[in-house]
C-alpha positions as CSV (number, residue, x, y, z in Angstrom):
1,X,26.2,10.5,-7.3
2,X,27.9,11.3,-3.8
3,X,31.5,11.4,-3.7
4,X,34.4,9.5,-4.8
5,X,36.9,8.9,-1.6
6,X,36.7,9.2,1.7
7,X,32.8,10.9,1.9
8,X,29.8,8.7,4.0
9,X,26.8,7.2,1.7
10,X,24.9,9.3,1.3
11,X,21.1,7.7,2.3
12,X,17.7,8.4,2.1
13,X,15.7,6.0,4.8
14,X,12.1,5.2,3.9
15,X,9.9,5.6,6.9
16,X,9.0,2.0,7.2
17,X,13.5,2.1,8.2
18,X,13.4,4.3,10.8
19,X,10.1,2.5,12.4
20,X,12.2,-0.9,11.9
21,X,15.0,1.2,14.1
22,X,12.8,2.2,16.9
23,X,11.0,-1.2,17.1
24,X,13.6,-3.4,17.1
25,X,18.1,-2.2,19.2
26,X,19.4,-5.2,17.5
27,X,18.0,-5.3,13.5
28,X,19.8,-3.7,11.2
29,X,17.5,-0.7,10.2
30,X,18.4,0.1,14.0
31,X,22.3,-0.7,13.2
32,X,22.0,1.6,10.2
33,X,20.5,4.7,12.2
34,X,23.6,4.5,14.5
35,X,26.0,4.6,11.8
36,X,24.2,8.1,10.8
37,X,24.7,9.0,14.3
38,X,28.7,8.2,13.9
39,X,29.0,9.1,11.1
40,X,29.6,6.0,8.8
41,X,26.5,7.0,6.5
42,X,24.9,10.6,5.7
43,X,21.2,10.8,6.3
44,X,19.2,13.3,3.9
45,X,15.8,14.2,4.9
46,X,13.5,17.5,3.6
47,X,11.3,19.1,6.2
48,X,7.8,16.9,4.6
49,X,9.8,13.5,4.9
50,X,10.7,14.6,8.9
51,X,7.3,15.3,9.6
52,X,6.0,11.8,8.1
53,X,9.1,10.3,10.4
54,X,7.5,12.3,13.6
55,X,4.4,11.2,12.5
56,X,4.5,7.3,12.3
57,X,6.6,7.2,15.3
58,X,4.0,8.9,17.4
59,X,1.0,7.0,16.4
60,X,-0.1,5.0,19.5
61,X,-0.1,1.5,17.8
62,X,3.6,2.0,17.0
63,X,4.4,3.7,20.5
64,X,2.2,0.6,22.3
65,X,3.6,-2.3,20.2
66,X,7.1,-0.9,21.0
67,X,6.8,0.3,24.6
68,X,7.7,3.8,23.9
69,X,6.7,7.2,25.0
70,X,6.0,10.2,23.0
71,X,9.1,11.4,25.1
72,X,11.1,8.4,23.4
73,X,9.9,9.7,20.0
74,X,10.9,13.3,20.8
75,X,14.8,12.3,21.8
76,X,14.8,10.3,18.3
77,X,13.4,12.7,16.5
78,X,15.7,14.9,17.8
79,X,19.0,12.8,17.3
80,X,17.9,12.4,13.4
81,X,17.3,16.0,13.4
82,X,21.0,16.9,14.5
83,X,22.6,14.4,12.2
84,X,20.7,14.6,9.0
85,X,21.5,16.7,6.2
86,X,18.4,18.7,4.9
87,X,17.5,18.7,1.9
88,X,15.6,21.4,-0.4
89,X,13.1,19.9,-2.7
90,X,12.5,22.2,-5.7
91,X,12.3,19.0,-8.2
92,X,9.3,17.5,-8.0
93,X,8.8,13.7,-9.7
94,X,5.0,13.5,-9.0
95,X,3.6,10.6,-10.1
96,X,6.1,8.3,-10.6
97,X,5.3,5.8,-7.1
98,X,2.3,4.6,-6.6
99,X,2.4,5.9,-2.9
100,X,3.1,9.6,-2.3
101,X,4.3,8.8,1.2
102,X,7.3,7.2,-1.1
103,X,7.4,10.2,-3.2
104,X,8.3,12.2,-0.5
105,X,11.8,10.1,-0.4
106,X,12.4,9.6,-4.0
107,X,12.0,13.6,-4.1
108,X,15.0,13.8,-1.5
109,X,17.0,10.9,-3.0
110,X,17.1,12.7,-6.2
111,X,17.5,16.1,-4.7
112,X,20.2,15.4,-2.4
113,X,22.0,13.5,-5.0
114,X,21.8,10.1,-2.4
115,X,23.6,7.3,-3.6
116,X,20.3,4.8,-2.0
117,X,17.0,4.9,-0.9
118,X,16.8,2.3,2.0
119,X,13.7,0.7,2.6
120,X,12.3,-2.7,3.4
121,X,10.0,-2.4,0.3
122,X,11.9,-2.3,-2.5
123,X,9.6,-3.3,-5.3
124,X,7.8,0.1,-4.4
125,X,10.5,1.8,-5.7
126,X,11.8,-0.1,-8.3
127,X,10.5,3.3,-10.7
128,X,13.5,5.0,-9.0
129,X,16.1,2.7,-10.4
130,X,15.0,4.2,-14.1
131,X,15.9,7.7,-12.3
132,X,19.7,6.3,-11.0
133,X,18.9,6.2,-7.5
134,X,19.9,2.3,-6.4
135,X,17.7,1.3,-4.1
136,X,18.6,-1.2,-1.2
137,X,17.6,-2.7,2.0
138,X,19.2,-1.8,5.8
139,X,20.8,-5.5,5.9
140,X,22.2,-4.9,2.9
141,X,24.0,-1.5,3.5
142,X,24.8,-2.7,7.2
143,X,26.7,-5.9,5.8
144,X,28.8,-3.1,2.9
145,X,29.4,-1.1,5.9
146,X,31.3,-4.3,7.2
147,X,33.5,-4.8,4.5
């Protein structure tokens, strides 16, 4: 999957990632959203798994435990929505998770040919491995990014 030389990993972020990013400037779910903003990595994301994104971010809890505005959460949602690559979801892997909030980015992972799904719940997608999708966490593509 992805390319050979000289392309960006391609990712797929779980939505539990890009919470991680907004909660937290210094972790590395926050570090890994900023290398899709330079460049480093490729974010893939369909339209449904955007939405989700939107969604979690503007739920109050999140917004109050972070400090945020829903003003915050429109200027992020906007900054993913000029760097990520959209993705068309015509293959459909229903059921294979047990959560169809994960679906939703094994469905882009495998359609956009990704070469990980990031998440900070990896045994929820451990399925995905079967499908060759590896499947890692933000440290773990931060520290690769390093190198």
């Amino acid at each position: 999957m992805g390319c050979l030389y000289g392309c960006a990993v391609r990712l797929v972020v779980d939505t539990n990632v890009v919470v991680a990013g907004f909660r937290s400037v210094s972790g590395a779910s926050n570090r890994l959203l900023r290398h899709a903003n330079d460049g480093s990595v490729k974010l893939l994301c369909s339209t449904a798994l955007f939405l989700e994104y939107e969604a979690v971010l503007g739920r109050l809890s999140i917004r109050q435990a972070t400090g945020h505005m829903l003003e915050d959460v429109r200027d992020v949602m906007n900054a993913i929505a000029a760097i990520a690559e959209p993705v068309d979801v015509p293959l459909k892997t229903r059921p294979t998770l047990n959560d169809a909030d994960d679906e939703m980015v094994l469905e882009v992972a495998l359609n956009g040919e990704a070469d990980f799904i990031v998440t900070h719940n990896a045994r929820d997608f451990e399925p995905a491995r079967a499908l060759g999708i590896a499947v890692t966490t933000p440290g773990e593509i931060v520290r690769s990014l390093r190198k």
